[in-house]
PDB file of N, CA, C and O in Angstrom, chain B, residues numbered from 101:
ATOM      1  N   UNK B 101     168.044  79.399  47.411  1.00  0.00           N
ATOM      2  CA  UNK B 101     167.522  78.549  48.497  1.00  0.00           C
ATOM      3  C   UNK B 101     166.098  78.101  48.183  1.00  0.00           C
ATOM      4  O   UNK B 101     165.628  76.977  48.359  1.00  0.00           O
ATOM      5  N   UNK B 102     165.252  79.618  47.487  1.00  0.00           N
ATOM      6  CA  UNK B 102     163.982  78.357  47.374  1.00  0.00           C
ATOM      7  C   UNK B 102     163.986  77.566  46.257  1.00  0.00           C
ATOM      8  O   UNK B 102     163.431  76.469  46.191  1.00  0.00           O
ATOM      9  N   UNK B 103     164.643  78.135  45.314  1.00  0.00           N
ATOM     10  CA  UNK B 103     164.785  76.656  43.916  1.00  0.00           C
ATOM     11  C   UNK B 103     165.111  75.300  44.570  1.00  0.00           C
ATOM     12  O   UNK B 103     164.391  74.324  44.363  1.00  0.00           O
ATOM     13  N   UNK B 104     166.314  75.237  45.445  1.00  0.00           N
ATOM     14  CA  UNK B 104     166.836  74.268  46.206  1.00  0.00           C
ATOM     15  C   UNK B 104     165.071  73.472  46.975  1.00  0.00           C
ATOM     16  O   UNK B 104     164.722  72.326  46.692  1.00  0.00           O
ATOM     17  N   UNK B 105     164.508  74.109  47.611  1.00  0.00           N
ATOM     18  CA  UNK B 105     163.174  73.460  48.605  1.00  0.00           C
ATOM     19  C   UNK B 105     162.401  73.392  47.467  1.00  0.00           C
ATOM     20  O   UNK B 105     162.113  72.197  47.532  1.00  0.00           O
ATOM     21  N   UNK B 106     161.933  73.732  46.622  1.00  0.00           N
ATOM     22  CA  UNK B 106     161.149  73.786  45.627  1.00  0.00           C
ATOM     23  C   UNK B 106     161.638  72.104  44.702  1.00  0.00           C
ATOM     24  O   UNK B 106     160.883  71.134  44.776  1.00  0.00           O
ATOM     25  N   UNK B 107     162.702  72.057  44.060  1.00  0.00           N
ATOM     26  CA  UNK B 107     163.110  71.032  43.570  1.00  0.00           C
ATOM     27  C   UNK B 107     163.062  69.450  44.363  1.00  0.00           C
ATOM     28  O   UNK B 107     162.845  68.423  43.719  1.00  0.00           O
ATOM     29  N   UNK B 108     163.304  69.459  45.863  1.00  0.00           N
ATOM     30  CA  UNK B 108     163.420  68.744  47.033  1.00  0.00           C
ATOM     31  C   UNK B 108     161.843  68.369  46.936  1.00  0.00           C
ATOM     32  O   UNK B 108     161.428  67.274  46.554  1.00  0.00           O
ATOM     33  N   UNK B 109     161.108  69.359  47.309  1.00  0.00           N
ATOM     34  CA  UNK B 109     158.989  69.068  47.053  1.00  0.00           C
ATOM     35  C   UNK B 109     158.854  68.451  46.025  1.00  0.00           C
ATOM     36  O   UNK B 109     157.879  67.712  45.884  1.00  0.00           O
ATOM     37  N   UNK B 110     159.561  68.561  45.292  1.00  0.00           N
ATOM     38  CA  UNK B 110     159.024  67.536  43.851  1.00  0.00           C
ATOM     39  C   UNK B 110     159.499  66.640  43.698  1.00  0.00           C
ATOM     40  O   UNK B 110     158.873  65.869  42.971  1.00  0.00           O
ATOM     41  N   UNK B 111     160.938  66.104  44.271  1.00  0.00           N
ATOM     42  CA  UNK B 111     161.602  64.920  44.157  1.00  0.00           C
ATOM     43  C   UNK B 111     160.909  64.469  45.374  1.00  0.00           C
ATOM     44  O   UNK B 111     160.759  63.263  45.183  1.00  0.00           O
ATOM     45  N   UNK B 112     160.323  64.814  46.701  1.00  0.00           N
ATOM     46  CA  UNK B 112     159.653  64.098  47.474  1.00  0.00           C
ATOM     47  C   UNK B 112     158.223  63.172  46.905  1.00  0.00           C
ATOM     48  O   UNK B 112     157.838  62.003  46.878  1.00  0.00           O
ATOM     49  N   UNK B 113     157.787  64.449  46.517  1.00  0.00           N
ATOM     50  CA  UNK B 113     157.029  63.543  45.891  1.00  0.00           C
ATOM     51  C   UNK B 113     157.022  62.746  44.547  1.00  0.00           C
ATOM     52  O   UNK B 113     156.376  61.714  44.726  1.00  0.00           O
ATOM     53  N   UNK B 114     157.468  62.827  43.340  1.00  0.00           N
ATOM     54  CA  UNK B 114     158.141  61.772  42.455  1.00  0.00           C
ATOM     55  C   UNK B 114     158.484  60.532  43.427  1.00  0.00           C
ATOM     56  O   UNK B 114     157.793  59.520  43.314  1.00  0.00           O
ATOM     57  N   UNK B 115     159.464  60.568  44.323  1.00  0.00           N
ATOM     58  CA  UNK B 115     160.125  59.184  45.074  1.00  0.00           C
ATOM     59  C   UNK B 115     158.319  58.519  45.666  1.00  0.00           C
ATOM     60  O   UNK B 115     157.999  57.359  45.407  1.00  0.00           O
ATOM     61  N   UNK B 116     157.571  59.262  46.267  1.00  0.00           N
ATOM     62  CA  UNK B 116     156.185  58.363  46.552  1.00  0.00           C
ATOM     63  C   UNK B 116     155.556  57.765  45.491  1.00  0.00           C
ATOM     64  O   UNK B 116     155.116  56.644  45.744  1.00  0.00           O
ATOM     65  N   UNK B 117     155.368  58.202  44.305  1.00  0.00           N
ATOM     66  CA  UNK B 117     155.007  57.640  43.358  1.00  0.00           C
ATOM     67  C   UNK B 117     155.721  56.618  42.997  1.00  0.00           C
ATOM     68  O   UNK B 117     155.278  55.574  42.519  1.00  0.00           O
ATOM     69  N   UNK B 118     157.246  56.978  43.289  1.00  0.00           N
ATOM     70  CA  UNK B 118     158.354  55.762  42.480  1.00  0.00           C
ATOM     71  C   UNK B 118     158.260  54.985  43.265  1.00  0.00           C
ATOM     72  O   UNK B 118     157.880  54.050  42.561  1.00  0.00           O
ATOM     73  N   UNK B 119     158.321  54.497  44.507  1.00  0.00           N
ATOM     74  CA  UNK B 119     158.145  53.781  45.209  1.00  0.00           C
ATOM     75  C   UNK B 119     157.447  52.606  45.057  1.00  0.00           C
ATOM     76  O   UNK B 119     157.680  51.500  45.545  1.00  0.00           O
ATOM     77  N   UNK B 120     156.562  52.969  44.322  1.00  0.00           N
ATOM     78  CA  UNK B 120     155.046  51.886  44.484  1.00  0.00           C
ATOM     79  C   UNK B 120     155.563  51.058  43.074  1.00  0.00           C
ATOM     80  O   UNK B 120     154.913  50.088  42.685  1.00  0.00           O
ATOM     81  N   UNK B 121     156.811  51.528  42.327  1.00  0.00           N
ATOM     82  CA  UNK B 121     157.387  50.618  41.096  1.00  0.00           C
ATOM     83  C   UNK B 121     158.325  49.973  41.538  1.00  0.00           C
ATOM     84  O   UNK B 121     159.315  50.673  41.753  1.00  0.00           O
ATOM     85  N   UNK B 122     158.471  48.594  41.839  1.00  0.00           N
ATOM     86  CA  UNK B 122     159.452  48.346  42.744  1.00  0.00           C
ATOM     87  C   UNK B 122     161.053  48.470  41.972  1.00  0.00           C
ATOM     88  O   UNK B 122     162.099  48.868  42.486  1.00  0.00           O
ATOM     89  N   UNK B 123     160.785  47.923  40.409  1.00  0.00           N
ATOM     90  CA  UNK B 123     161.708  47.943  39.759  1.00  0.00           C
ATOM     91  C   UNK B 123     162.469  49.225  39.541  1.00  0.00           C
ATOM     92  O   UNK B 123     163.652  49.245  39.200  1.00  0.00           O
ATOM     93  N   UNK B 124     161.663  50.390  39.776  1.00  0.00           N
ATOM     94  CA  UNK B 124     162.357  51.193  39.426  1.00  0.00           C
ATOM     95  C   UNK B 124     163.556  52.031  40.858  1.00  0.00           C
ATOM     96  O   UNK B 124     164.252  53.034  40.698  1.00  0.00           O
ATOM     97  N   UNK B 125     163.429  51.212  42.110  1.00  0.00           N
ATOM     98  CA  UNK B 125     164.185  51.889  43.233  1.00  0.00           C
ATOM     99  C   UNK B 125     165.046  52.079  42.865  1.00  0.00           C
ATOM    100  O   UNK B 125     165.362  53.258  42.708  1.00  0.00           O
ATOM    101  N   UNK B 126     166.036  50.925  42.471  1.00  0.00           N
ATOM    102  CA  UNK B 126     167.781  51.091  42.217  1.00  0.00           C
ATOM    103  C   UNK B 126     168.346  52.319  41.726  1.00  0.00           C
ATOM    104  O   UNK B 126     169.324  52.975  42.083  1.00  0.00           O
ATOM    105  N   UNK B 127     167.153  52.526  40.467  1.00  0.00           N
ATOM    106  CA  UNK B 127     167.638  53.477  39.781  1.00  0.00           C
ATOM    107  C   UNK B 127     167.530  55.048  40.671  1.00  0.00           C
ATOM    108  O   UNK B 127     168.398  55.918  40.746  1.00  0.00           O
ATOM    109  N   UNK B 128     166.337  55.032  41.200  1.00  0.00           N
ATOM    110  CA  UNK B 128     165.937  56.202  41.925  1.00  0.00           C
ATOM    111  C   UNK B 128     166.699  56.798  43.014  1.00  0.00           C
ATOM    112  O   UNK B 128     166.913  57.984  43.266  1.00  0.00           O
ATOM    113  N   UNK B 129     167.309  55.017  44.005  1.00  0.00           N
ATOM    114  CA  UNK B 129     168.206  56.001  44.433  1.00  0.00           C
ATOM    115  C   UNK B 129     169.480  56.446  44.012  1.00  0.00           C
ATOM    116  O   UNK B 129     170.157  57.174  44.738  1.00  0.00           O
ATOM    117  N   UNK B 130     169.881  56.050  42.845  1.00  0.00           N
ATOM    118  CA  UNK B 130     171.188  56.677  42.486  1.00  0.00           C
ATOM    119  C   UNK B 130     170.889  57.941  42.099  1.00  0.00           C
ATOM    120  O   UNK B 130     171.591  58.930  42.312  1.00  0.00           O
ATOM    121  N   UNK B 131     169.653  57.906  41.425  1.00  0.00           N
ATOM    122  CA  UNK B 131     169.072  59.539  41.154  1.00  0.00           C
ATOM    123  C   UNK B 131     168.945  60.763  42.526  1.00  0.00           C
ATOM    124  O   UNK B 131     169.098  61.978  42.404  1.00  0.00           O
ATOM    125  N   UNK B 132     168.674  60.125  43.602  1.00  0.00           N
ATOM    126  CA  UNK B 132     168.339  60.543  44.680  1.00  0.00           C
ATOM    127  C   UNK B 132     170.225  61.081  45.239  1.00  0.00           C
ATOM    128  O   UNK B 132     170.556  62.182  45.680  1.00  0.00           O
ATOM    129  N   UNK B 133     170.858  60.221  45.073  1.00  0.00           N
ATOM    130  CA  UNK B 133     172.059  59.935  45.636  1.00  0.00           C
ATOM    131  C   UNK B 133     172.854  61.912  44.742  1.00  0.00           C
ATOM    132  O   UNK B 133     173.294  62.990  45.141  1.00  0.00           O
ATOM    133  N   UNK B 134     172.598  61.298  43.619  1.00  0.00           N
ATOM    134  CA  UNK B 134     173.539  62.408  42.535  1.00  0.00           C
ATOM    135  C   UNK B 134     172.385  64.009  43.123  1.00  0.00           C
ATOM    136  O   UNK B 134     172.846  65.116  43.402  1.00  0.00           O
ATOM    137  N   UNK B 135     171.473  63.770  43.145  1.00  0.00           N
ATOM    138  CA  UNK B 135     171.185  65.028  43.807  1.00  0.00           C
ATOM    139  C   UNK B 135     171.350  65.760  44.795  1.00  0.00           C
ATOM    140  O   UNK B 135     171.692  66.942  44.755  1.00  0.00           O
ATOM    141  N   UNK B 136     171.080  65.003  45.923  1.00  0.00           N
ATOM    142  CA  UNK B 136     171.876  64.987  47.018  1.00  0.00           C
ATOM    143  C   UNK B 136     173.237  65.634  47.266  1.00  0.00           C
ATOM    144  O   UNK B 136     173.488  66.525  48.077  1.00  0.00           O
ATOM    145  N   UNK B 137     174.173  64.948  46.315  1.00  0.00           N
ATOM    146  CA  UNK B 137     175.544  65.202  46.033  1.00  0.00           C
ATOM    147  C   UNK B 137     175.422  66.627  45.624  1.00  0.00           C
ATOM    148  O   UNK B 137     175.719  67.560  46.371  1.00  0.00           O
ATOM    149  N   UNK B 138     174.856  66.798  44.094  1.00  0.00           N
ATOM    150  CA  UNK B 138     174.599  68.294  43.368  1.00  0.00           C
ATOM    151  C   UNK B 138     174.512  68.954  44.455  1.00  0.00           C
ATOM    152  O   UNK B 138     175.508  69.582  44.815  1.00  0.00           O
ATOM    153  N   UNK B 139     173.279  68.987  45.278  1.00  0.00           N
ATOM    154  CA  UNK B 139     172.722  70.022  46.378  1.00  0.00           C
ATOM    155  C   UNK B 139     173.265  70.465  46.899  1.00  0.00           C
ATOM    156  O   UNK B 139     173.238  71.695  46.856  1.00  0.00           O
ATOM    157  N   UNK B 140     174.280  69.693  47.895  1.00  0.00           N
ATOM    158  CA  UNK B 140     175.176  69.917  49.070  1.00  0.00           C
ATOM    159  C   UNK B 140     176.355  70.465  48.545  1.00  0.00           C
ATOM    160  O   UNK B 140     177.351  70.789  49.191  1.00  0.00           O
ATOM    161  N   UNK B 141     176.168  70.557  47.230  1.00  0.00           N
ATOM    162  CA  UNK B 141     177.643  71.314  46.504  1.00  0.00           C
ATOM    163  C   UNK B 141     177.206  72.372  45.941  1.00  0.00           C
ATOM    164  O   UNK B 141     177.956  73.346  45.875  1.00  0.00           O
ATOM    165  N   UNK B 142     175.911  72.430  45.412  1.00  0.00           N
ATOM    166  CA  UNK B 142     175.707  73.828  45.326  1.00  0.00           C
ATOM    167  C   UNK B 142     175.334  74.700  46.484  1.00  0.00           C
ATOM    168  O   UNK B 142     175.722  75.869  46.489  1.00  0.00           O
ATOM    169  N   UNK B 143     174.678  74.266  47.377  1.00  0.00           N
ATOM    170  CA  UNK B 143     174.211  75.226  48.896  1.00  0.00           C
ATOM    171  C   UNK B 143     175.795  75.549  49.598  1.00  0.00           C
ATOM    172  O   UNK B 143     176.158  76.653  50.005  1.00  0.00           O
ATOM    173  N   UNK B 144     176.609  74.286  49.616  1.00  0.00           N
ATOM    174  CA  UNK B 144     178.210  74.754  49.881  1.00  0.00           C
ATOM    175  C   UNK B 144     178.306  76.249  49.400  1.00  0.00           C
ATOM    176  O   UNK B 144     178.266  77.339  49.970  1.00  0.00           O
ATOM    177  N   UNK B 145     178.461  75.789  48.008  1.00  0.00           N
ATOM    178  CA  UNK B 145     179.039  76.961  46.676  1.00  0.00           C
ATOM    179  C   UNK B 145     178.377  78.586  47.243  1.00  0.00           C
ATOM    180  O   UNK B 145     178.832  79.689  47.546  1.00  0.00           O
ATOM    181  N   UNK B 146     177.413  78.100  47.177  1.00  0.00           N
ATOM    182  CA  UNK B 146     176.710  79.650  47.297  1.00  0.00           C
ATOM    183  C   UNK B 146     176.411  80.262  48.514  1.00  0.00           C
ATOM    184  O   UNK B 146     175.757  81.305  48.543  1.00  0.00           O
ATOM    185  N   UNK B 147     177.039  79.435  50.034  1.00  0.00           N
ATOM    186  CA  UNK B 147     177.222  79.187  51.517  1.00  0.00           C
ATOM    187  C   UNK B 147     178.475  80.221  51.437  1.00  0.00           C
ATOM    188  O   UNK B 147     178.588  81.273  52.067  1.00  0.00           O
ATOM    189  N   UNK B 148     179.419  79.640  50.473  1.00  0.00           N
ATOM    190  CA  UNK B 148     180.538  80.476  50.536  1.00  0.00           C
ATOM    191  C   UNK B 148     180.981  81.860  49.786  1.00  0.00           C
ATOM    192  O   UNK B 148     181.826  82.689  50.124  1.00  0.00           O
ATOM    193  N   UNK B 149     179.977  81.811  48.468  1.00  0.00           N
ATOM    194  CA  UNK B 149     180.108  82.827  48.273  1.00  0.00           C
ATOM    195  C   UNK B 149     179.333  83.960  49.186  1.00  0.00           C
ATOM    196  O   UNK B 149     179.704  85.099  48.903  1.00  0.00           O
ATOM    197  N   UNK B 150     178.413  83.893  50.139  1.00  0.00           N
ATOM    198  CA  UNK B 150     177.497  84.388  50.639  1.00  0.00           C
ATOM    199  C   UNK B 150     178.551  84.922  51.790  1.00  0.00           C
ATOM    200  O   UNK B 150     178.590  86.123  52.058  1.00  0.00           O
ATOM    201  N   UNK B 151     179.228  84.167  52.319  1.00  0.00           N
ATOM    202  CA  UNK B 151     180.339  84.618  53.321  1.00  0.00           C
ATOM    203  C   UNK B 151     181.735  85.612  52.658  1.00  0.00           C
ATOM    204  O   UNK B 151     182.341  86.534  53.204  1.00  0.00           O
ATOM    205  N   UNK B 152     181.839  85.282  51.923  1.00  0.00           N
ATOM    206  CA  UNK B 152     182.956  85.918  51.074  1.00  0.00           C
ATOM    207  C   UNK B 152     182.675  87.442  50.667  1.00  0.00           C
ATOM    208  O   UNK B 152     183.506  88.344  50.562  1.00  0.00           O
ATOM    209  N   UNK B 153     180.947  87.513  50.415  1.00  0.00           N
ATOM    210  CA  UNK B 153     180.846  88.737  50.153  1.00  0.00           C
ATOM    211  C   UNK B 153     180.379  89.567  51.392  1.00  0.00           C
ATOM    212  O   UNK B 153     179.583  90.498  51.263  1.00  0.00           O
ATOM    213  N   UNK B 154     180.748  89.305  52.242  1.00  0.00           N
ATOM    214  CA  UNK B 154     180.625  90.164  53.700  1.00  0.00           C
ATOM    215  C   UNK B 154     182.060  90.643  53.834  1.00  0.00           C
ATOM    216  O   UNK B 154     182.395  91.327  54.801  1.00  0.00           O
TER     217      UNK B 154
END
């Protein structure tokens, strides 16, 4: 969980910096998008193993 908030603080801030490149949004949010995705599949993943081992 804190790798997860830890990684999130740094892509927050990376995206403020990226921001101010206009060219580079498109790309950022697909970057933004696939993490997102990753995240919610790993916090799932380890949501369930966390229940499983009770």
């Amino acid at each position: 969980m804190v790798v997860v908030v830890g990684v999130l603080i740094i892509i927050n801030s990376l995206v403020i910096v990226e921001t101010q490149q206009l060219e580079h949004r498109l790309l950022l949010k697909q970057v933004l998008s696939m993490v997102i995705k990753i995240s919610t599949v790993y916090m799932s993943r380890s949501t369930n193993i966390w229940i499983n081992s009770w």
